[in-house]
C-alpha positions in Angstrom: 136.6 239.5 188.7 136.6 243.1 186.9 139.4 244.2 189.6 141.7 241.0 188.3 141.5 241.9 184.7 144.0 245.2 184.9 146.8 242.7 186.5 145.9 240.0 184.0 146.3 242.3 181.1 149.4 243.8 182.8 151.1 240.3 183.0 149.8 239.5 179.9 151.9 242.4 178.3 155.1 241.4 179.9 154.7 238.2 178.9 154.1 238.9 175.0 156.9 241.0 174.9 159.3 238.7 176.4 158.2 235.5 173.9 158.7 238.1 170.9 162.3 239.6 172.5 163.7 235.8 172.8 161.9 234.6 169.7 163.3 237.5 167.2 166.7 237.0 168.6 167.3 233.5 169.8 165.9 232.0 166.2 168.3 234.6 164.4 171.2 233.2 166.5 170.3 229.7 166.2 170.1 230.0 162.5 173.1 231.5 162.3 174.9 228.8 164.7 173.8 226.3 162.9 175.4 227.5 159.6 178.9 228.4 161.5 179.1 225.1 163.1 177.7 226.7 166.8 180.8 228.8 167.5 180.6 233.1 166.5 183.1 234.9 165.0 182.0 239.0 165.2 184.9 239.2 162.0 182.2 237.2 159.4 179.9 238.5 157.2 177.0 236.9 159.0 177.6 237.4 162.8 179.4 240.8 162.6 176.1 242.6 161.2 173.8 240.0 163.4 174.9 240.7 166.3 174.8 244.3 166.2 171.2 244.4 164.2 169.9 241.7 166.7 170.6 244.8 169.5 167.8 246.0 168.2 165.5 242.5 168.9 163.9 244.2 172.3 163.1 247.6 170.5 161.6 246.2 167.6 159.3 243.5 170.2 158.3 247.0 172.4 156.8 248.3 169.3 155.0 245.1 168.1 153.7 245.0 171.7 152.8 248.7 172.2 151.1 248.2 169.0 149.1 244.9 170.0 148.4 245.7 173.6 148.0 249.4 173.0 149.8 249.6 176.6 150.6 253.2 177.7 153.7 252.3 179.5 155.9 255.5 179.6 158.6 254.1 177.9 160.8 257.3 178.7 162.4 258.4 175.0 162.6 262.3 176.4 166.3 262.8 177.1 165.9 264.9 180.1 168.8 266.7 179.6 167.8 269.9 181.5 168.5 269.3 185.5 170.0 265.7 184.3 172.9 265.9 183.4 174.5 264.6 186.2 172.9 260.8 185.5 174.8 261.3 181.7 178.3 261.9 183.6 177.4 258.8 185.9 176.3 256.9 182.9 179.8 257.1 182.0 182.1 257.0 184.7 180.4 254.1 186.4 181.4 251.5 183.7 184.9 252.3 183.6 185.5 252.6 187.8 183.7 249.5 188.0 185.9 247.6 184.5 189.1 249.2 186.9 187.7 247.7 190.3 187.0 244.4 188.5 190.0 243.8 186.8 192.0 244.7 190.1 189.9 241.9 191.9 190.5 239.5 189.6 194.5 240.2 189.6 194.3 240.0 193.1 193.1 236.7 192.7 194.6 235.2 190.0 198.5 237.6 190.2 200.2 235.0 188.3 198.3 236.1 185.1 198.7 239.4 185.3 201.0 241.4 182.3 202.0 244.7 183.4 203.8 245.4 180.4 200.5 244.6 178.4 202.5 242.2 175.8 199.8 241.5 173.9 198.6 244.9 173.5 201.7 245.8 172.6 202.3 243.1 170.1 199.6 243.8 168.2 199.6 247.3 168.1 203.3 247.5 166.8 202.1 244.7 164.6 199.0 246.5 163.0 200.0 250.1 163.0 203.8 249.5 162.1 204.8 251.1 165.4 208.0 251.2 167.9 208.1 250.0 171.3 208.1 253.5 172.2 205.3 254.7 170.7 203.0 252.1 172.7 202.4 254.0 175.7 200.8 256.9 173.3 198.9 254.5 171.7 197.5 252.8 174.8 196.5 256.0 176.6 194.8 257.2 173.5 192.9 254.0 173.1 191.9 254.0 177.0 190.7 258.2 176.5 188.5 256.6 172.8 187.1 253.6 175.0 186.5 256.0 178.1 184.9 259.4 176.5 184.4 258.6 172.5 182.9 255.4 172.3 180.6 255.2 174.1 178.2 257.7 172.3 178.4 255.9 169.0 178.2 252.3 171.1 174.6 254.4 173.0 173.4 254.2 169.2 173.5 250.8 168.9 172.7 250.2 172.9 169.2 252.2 172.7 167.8 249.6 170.4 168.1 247.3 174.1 167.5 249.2 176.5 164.6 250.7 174.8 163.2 247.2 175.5 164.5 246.7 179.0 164.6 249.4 181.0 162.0 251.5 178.1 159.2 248.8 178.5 159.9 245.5 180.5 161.5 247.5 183.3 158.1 250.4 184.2 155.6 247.2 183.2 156.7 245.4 185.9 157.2 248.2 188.5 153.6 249.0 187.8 153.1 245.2 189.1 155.7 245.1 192.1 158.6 247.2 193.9 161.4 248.9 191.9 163.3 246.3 193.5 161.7 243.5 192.4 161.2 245.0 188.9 164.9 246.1 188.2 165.8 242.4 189.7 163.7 240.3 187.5 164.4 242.9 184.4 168.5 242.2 184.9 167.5 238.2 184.7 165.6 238.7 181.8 168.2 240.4 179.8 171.1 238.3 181.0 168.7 235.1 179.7 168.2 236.4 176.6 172.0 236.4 176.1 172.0 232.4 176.5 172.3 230.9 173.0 175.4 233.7 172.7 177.1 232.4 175.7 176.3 228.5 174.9 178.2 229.3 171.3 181.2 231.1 173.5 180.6 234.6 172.9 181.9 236.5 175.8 183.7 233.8 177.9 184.8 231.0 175.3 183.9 227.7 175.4 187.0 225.8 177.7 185.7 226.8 181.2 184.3 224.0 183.8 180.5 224.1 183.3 180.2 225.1 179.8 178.2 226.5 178.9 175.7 226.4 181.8 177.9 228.5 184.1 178.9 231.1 181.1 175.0 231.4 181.4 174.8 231.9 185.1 177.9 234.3 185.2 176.1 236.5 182.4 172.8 236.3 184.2 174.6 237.2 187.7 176.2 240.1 185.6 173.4 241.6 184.3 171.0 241.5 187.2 173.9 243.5 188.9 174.7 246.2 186.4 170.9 246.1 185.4 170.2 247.4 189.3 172.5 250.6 187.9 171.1 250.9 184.4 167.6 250.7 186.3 168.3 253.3 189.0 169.3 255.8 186.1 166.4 255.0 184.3 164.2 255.9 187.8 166.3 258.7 188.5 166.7 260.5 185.3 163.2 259.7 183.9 164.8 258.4 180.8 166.3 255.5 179.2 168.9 257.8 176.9 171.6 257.4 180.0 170.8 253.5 180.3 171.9 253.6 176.5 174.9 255.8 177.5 176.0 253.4 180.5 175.4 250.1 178.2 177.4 251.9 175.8 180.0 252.6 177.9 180.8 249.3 178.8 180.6 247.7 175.4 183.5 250.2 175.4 185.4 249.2 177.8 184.7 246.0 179.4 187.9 244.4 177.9 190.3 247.2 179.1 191.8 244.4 181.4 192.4 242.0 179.1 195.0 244.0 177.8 196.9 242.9 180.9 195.7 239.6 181.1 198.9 236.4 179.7 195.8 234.0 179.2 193.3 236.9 177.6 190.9 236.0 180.5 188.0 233.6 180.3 185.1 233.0 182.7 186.7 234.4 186.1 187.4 237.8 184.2 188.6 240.4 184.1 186.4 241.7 182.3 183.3 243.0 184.3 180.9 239.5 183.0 183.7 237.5 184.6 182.6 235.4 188.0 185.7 237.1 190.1 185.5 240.7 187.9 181.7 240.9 188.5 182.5 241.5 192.5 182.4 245.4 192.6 179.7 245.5 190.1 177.2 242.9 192.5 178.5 245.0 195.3 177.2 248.5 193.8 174.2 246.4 193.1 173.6 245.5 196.5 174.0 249.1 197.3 171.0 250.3 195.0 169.0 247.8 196.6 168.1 250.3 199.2 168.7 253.7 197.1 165.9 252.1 194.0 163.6 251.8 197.0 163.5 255.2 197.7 161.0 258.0 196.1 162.2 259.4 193.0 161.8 263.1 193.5 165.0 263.9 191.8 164.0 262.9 188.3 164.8 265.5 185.7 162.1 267.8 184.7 
């Protein structure tokens, strides 16, 4: 019996702090749907600051937890810089090659709705900044360098208050209960779960897709077990969750690049990255860590 109690406890942890992590967030969001007749509009008052303090839903449930359970799990804050810096430069070209690689699958698929002027970009850029048609390319290639190497520092700032729950503390609980594999897999299902009252109000993919919003939940799920197998592998292979943040950040930055190119602005299929047909190269690098996450760690930053 004595031997059992150390996995009991263990479990016991992961599941506290994933009824907190749903409850903060999913009864903020549900509240808030119900006042905005169930659809979100990041513009408001109310779900422009919610959804960007509700970020911070799994950091605030690892400290209630750590706190409770007085748990010990290394919840890797260090930035490991030194001998690191390499998982910071992956952290960000990853998102983008894989944004690129998506949106090129999904054109592939779907050529008929592909813009290569950009018209809409276009539109509204001339539109908001008083522009000519001219000046567009500028404006574009200085919007893709922001999304590419600017943003996605200040977007880390709001991405550590997740990540510091998922790959900080849900991610090393469970890998001291199963395989890195295992771990990173049911970590990614986790966080793509916790999205679900978001995608059943439209956020991310809309509302007029076959399935709503069941399969908006299964394509986000699919998603972020995927890129959660890279945000995990940097976590194992850096020692720290700071390039996780940098990576999330990243592709809050630039995961709607393609719809810039996009007649119909894209929906459940893509191109964005979460789409079912832009997801491709990201499931396909996940497949690939499968067998690199396996493998000993010696690299980790000191």
């Amino acid at each position: 019996m004595d031997s059992d109690e150390p996995v009991q406890s263990a479990r016991g942890t992961v599941i506290l702090f994933l009824v907190v992590t749903f409850a903060l967030d999913w009864v903020s969001w549900i509240l808030a749907g119900a006042q905005s007749g169930w659809a979100i509009d990041e513009s408001s008052v109310v779900w422009g600051p919610l959804l960007a303090v509700s970020m911070f839903g799994p950091l605030a449930a690892t400290i209630i937890v750590r706190v409770a359970r007085k748990t010990t799990v290394d919840a890797g804050w260090r930035p490991r810089i030194k001998g690191g810096v390499r998982w910071y430069l992956l952290a960000l070209a990853i998102p983008p090659a894989l944004t690129l690689a998506g949106s090129v699958v999904y054109f592939v698929f779907l050529s008929g709705d592909f813009d290569p002027e950009a018209s809409r970009f276009s539109a509204a850029a001339i539109a908001q900044l008083g522009i000519g048609a001219d000046q567009v390319p500028a404006i574009f290639a200085v919007q893709v360098a922001n999304a590419v190497i600017f943003a996605p520092f200040i977007n880390m700032l709001l991405a550590i208050g997740e990540e510091a729950g998922w790959r900080g503390f849900l991610y090393p609980a469970l890998r001291e209960q199963m395989s890195r594999r295992h771990a990173a897999i049911l970590t990614g299902a986790a966080w793509g779960l916790w999205h679900a009252p978001l995608i059943a109000m439209g956020y991310n993919y809309g509302t007029d897709y076959l399935g709503f919003p069941v399969l908006g939940i299964v394509a986000m799920t699919i998603f972020c077990m995927a890129f959660g197998m890279f945000l995990c592998f940097l976590r194992e292979r850096s020692g720290s969750v700071w390039p996780c943040a940098l990576a999330h950040g990243s592709l809050n930055a630039v995961a709607g690049l393609g719809m810039w190119f996009s007649r119909s602005a894209g929906g459940i299929l893509g191109p964005m990255p979460l789409g079912l047909l832009g997801c491709i190269p990201v499931v396909l690098l996940a497949l690939w860590l499968l067998g690199r996450l396996g493998a000993p760690s010696a690299d980790v930053a000191r």
